[in-house]
N, C-alpha and C positions, 0 to 999 in steps of 0.2 A: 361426468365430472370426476368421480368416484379413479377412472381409469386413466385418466390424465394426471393426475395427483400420482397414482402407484411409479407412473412413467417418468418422474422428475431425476434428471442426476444428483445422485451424492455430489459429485465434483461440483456442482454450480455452488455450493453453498462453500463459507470460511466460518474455522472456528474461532470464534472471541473472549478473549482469555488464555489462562494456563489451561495449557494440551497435559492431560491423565496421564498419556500414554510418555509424554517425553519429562514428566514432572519424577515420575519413579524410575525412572533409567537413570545409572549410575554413571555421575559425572564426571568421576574421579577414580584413581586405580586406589583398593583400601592398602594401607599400609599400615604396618605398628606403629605405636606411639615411639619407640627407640628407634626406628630404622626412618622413621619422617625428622625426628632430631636431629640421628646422623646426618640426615641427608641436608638440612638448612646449617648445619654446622658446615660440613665440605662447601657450603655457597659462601659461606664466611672468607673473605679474603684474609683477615686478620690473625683468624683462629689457623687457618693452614698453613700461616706462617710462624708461626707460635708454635703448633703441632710439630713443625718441622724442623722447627729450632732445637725445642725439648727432645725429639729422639735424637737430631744429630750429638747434640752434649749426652745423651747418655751412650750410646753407641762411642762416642769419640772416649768418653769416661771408662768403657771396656776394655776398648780394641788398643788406643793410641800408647797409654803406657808397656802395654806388651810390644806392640810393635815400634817404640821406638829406640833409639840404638843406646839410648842412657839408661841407668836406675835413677831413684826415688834421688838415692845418697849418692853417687859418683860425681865426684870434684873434679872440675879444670882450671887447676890454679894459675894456669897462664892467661884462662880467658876470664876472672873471676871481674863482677859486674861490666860482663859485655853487653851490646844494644842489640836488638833487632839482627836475624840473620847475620849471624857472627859464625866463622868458621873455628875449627879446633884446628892441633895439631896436625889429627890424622885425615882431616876434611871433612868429621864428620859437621851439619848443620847444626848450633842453637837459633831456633827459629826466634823462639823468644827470650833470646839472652838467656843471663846466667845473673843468679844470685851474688853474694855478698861473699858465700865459702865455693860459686863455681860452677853450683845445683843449676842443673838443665831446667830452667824455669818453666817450659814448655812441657816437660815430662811431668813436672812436681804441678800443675796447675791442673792437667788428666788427673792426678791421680789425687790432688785435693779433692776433683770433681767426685771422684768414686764413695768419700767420706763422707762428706758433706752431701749429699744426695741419698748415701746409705740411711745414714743417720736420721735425716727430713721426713725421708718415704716412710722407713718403717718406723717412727714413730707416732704418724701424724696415720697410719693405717691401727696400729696398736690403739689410740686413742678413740678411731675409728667402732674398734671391736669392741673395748670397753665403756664408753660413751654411749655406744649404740643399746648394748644390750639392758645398759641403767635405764636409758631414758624410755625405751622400749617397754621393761617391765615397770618404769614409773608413769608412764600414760595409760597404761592398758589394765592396770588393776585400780589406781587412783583412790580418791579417800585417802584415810590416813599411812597406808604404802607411799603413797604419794607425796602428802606433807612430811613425812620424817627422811623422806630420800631428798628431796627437795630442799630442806634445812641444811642437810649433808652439803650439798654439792652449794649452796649459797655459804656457806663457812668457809670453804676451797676456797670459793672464786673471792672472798673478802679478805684475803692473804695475799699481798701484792708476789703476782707472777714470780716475777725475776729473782726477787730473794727465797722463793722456795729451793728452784734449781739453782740456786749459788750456792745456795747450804750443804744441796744434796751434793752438789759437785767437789765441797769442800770437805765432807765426809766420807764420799765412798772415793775407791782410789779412780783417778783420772782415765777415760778410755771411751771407745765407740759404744759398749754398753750400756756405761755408766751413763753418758748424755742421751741415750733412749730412755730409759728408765725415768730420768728425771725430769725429760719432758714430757713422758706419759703420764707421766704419776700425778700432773696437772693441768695438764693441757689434755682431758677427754671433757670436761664439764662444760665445753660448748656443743661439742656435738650429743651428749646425753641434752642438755636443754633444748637444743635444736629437735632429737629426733622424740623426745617426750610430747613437745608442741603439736609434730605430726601425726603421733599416735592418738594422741587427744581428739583431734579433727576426723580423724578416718574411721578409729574404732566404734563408733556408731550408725557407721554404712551397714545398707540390709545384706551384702557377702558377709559383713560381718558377723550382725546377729545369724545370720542362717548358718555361719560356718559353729557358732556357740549351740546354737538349738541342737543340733546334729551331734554333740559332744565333741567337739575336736578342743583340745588341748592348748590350754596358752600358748605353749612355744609353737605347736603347730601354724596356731591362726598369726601369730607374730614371723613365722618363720616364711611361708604359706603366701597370706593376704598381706599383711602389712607392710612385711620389707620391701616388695618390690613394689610397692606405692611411690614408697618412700625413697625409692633407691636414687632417684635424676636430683632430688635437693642435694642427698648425702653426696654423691658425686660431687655436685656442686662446691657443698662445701670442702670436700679434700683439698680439690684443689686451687680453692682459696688459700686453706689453712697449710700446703708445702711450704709457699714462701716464706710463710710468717716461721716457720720451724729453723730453717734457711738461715734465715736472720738470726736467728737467736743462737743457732751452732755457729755459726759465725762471730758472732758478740761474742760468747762465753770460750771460744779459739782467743779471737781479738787479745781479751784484757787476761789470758794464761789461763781461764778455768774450762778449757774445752781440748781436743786431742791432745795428748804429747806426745814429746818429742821420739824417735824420729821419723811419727807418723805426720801425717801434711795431711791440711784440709784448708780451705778457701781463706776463711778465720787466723789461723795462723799464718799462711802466706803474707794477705795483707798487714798483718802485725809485723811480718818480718821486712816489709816494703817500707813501714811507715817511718821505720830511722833512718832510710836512707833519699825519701822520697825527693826533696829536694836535688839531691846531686844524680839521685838513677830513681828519675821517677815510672819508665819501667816494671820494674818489681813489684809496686803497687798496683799499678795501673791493670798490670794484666787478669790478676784476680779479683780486682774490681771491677771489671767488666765481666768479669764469667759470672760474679753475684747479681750483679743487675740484670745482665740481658734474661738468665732464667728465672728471677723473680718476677722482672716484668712480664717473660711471657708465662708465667703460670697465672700471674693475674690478669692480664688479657683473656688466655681460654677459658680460665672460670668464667668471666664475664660472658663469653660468646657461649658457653654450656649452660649459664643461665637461660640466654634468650634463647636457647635453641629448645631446651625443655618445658618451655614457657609454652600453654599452648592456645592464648590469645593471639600471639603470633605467628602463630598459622596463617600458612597462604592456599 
């Protein structure tokens, strides 16, 4: 009996249940958390078009005012508010018409982009550094560091926006500096609130305490462990927060307290459309679509960098 038992196949028998052997085999290739992001953002149909939008207007914002056959300020007073593919003189093209004094509205709309995009970026990254580095060391020391930084930046944000940078802009003299400054100088206290909030949540992770037990240094473990936690929100919120910059260099262009003259930015363009809209709506028109299609697609791809670094959303 004993010898008939030894004799039995394995094969005759199935197993029932999870299989050991296929339950620990790896079912998936590991990937980062940033390069699995990337990868569901490129599946985003919305975001690669948005992406592709945003580099072609910066690239066109470089390359098109050098390579087109106008300046900023060169007048055609024969062809002064022409439409749509209007020839000159000498043959050369205004793709997009011609202003009120003549200005190649197609050149002067590149190179509003250049202003207006300068201006957005680097302030809204300046905000960035400063904002960051508040909220940073106001989450991670906390207590009363924290309550008196915290009073700080709620006394800011209890000063309506707008009339900060009016004021500023009505006292220091008018330029592309000038409106970084004065959007920086209050427009960081959301991203310090923001990234204070996240420092609060993480600084109590065990890399954390082990990285303090070990000695390592505030800025280290903030520089180290924490930023790059933190880094796919702050992402996030950049660019959220271009448009909204956007907007407001453009308002403060609009109503005269933003570039002067005879620099050109989106803002003033459309200010200088707005008296003639009616009879050459043109002039407006054209730099009101270069404000919207790149506000809308910066808040589109924030949205899809949301879900993309969202990682419930995981497939």
């Amino acid at each position: 009996m004993s010898e008939e038992v030894r004799k039995i196949d394995p094969a005759m028998f199935e197993t029932i249940g999870a299989d050991a052997q296929a339950r620990e085999a790896i079912s998936r290739p590991s990937i980062g958390y940033f390069k699995d992001a990337m990868r569901r953002l490129g599946h985003n149909p919305t975001a690669v078009v948005c992406a592709g939008l945003l580099v072609f207007i910066l690239l066109g914002a470089i390359f098109f005012p050098i390579l087109s056959p106008y300046t900023m300020e060169q007048q055609d007073v024969v062809n002064n508010l022409a439409g749509f593919m209007t020839r000159d003189a000498q043959g050369g093209l205004h793709i997009f018409g011609t202003d009120e004094l003549g200005r190649d509205v197609f050149t002067r709309v590149w190179s509003g982009a250049r202003v207006s995009l300068t201006i957005a970026v680097t302030a809204v990254f300046v905000n960035f550094i400063i904002g960051g580095i508040y909220g940073a060391l106001s989450g991670f020391y906390g207590g009363m560091v924290d309550n008196v930084m915290q009073r700080i930046v709620e006394v800011i944000i209890g000063i309506p926006y707008l009339i900060i940078v009016i004021l500023m802009m009505v006292i220091m003299p008018q330029g592309v500096v000038t409106m970084i400054v004065a959007y920086a100088t209050v427009g960081w206290t959301g991203m310090a609130r923001l990234v204070r909030g996240q420092v609060i949540q993480l600084k109590e992770n065990e890399y954390v305490l082990a990285a303090r037990i070990m000695g390592a240094s505030a800025s280290r473990i903030n520089l180290r462990h924490l930023l790059p936690n933190i880094l796919s929100v702050v992402i996030v919120n950049i660019t959220l927060a271009i448009p909204s910059a956007i907007f407001t260099e453009s308002f403060l262009s609009f109503i005269g307290l933003g570039v002067p003259i005879p620099q050109a930015s989106w803002g003033t363009l459309a200010s200088d459309g707005v008296r003639i809209f009616q009879q050459h709506p043109h002039v407006l028109i054209v730099p009101a679509i270069f404000i919207s299609v790149t506000m809308l697609s910066f808040n589109l791809l924030g949205d899809a960098l949301r879900d993309a670094f969202d990682p419930r959303l995981r497939k």
